[in-house]
N, C-alpha and C positions, 0 to 999 in steps of 0.2 A: 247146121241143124235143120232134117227135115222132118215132115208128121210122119206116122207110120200109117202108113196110107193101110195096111193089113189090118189095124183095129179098128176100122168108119164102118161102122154098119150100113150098111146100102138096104138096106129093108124095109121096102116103102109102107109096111103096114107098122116099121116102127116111128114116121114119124108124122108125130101130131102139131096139133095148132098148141095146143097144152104138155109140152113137155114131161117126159116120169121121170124125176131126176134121178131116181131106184134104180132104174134101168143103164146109166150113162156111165159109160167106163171111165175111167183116168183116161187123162191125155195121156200119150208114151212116144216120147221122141228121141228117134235115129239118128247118131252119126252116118257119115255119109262111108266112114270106115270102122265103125264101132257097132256093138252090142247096144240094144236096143234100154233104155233107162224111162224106169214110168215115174212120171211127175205127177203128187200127189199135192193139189192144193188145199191147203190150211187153215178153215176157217177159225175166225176168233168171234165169243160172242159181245156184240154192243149192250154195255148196262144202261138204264136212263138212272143217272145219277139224282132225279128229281124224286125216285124210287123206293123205300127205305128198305124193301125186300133186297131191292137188289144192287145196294151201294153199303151194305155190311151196316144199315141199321141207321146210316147219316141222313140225316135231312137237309136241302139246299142251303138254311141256315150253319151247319157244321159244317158244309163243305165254304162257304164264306168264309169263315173264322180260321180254318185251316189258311187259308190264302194270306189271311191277314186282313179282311176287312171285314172287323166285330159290327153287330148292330148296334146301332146308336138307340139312345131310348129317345132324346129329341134330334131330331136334323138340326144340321148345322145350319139354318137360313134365322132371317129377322125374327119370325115368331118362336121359333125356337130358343134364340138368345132372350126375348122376354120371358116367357114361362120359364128360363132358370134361373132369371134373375127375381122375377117374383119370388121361387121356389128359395130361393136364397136370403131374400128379405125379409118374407114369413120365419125363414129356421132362425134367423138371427134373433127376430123378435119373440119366438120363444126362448131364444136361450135366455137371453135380455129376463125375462120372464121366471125362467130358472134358477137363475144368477139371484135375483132379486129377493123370491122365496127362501132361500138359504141367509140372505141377509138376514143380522140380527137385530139393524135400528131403522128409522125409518128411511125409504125411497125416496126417487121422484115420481112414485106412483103414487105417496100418501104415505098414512101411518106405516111399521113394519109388518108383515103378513102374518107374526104370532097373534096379533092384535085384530087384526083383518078376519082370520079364520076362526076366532073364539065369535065375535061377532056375528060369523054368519052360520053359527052352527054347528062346526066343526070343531074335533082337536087342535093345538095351536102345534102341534108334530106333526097333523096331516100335512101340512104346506110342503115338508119334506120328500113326501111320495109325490105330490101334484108336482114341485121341482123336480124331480128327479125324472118323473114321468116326461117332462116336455125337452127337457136336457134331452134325453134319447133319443126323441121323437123330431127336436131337430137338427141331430146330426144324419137319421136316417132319409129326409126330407134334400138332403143335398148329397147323396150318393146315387152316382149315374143310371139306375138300373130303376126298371117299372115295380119289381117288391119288394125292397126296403121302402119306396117313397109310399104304393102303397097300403103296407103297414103301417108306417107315421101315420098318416094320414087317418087309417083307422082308428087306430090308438086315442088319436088328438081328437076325433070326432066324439068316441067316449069319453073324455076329460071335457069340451067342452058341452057338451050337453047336462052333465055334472053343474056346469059354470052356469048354464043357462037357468035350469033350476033353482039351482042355489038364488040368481038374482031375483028372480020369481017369488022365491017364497019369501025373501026379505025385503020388496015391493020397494027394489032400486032404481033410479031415477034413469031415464034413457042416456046422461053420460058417463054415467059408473054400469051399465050395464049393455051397453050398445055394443063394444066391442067382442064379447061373447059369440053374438049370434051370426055374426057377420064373419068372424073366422071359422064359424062351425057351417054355412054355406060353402064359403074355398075349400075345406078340407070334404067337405062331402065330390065338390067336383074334383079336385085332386084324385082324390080315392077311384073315383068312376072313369076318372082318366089311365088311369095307371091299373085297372082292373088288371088279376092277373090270369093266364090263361091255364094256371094251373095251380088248385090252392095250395099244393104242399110245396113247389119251388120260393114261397114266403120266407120258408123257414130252411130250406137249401141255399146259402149263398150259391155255389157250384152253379147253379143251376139259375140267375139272374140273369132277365136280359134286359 
């Protein structure tokens, strides 16, 4: 195979320091006993996948997941295994909490909560909804993803602010009412931790990350 030396423009006013690539023929290469065949090279275009124009709408995040390597909501290191084990401890002691409300005699927290709740104001039913309420609030508290935990989180921040008051106006002693405000501080950073970057993926599981 040789060039075909007939197609080389020798035409010194065509050639520049800045190339027209408009201008440049195809290569076309001669057998030394054949008809002349012109080679047309083929370009393809490079997408940046980083793109969402131009990788069909994915984000570097989709294109991870595709691979198989989901985002984690905590890293796997030491502070990581703390904050889920906090996160984990917190939800038990609500359920604890839960559990306890639906009881119909008394706890090891005290009197039973129909008794607790008529005292402080409330229906002795209500204890049902604030159970029910925290039951939820901590199963969603220990599922991997930044908007379930914070939802709970929000959720619980409303129930205890509820709890806070309540101790307030019934002028409770700082160990019948200490624990309130101290869970409504971790649930306020919970929440600010796990902020989510898009309010309606809350209410999208699909869409948790």
């Amino acid at each position: 195979m040789v060039p075909d030396l007939v197609q080389v423009n020798h035409d010194p006013e065509r050639i520049r320091a800045d190339f027209d690539l408009a201008t440049l023929r195809p290569l076309t290469l001669r057998t030394r006993s054949g008809p002349a065949n012109m080679v047309v090279a083929q370009t393809f275009p490079i997408h940046d996948c980083t793109d969402p124009s131009r990788a069909g709408g994915r984000t570097p995040s989709h294109f991870g997941r595709v691979a198989g390597h989901d985002d984690m909501t905590i890293a796997h290191t030491w502070p990581g295994w703390v904050a889920t084990g906090l996160l984990w401890f917190l939800a038990l002691e609500f359920m604890m909490g839960a559990v306890t409300k639906f009881w119909p005699g008394p706890t090891f927290f005290g009197p039973p909560y129909s008794v607790k709740f008529v005292e402080w104001g409330w229906p002795a039913w209500f204890r049902f909804v604030v159970g029910g309420i925290e039951g939820v609030c901590a199963l969603l508290l220990v599922i991997p993803y930044h908007e379930p935990r914070f939802l709970g989180a929000a959720v619980l921040i409303l129930v205890l602010t509820g709890a806070v008051v309540t101790h307030i106006i019934n002028h409770h002693g700082p160990k019948e009412s200490l624990a309130a405000p101290v869970h409504l501080v971790i649930m306020v950073i919970i929440a600010l931790a796990t902020w989510p970057t898009h309010w309606i993926d809350v209410i999208r599981p699909g869409q948790w990350s």
